[in-house]
C-alpha positions, -999 to +999 in steps of 0.1 A: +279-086+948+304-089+918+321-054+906+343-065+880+333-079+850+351-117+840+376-119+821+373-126+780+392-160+789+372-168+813+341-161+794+353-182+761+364-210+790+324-207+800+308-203+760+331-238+754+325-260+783+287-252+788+289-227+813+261-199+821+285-173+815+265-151+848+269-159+887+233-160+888+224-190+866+203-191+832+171-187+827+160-218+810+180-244+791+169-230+754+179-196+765+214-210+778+219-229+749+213-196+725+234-171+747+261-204+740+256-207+710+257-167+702+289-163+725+310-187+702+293-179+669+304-145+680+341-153+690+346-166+656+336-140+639+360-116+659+390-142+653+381-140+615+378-104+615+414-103+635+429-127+609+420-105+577+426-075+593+465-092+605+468-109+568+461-073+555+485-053+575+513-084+574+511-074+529+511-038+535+545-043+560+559-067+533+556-041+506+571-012+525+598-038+532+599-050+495+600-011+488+628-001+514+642-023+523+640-012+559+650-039+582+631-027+609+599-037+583+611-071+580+609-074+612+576-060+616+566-081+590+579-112+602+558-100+631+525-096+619+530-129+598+534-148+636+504-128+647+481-143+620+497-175+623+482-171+655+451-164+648+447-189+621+453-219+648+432-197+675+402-203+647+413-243+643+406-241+679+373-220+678+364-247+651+371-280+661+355-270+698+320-270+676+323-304+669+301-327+687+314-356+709+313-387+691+330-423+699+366-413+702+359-380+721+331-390+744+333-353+762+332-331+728+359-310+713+356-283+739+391-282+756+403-282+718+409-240+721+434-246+749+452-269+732+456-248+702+466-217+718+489-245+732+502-251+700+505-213+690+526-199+719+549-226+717+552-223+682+559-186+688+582-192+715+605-221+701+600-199+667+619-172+686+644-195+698+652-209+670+661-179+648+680-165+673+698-196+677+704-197+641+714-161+639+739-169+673+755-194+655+760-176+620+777-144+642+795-170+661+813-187+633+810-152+609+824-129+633+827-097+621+853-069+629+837-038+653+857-007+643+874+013+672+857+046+683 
């Protein structure tokens, strides 16, 4: 008897690779097919949903920025900006796993979601390294003077 309910990866890992998405089996193929077919009709929907809503709120921190010039809003700009950039390659994913398999991909686009959410986490991550890198090096050959208490 299962208490816990699976995981959202593992339920988008199941609505992309064919999967039942229940321990018990489907019904019937047509019925499998549909709940599929809902699952990642449904899943892109919620990813374009997230992507206005982050575009939205990434202009609304730019303006209070633009309007302050609060650094602490750059930076939550900056941040919301990486979070639909992440969304935008989560829907390339969500996407290209629709396509059907053809000559060069005999086994369909499916696996294409992990590869993209690949591609955005170590975009974020070498993103990340590389500003603070760059900001490293500028207070590194910049240094500034720290007044005594």
């Amino acid at each position: 008897m299962r208490l816990s309910r699976p995981s959202p990866l593992t339920t988008l890992h199941r609505s992309y690779s064919g999967g039942s998405g229940s321990d018990s089996g489907s019904s019937g193929e047509s019925s499998g097919c549909s709940s599929i077919n809902n699952r990642k009709e449904e899943s892109l929907k919620i990813v374009k949903m997230a992507l206005a809503g982050n575009a939205c709120i990434t202009t609304a921190k730019a303006a209070v920025w633009l309007s302050t010039g609060s650094s602490a809003m750059l930076s939550e700009a900056i941040h919301s900006l990486v979070d639909s950039g992440n969304q935008a390659l989560l829907l390339v994913g969500l996407m290209d796993a629709n396509n059907k398999a053809d000559k060069k991909h005999p086994y369909g686009y499916g696996k294409s979601i992990y590869f993209w959410s690949l591609v955005s986490a170590l975009g974020t991550f070498w993103g990340g390294a590389c500003v603070s890198m760059w900001t490293s090096t500028v207070d590194i050959l910049n240094p500034k003077v720290v007044p005594s208490l």
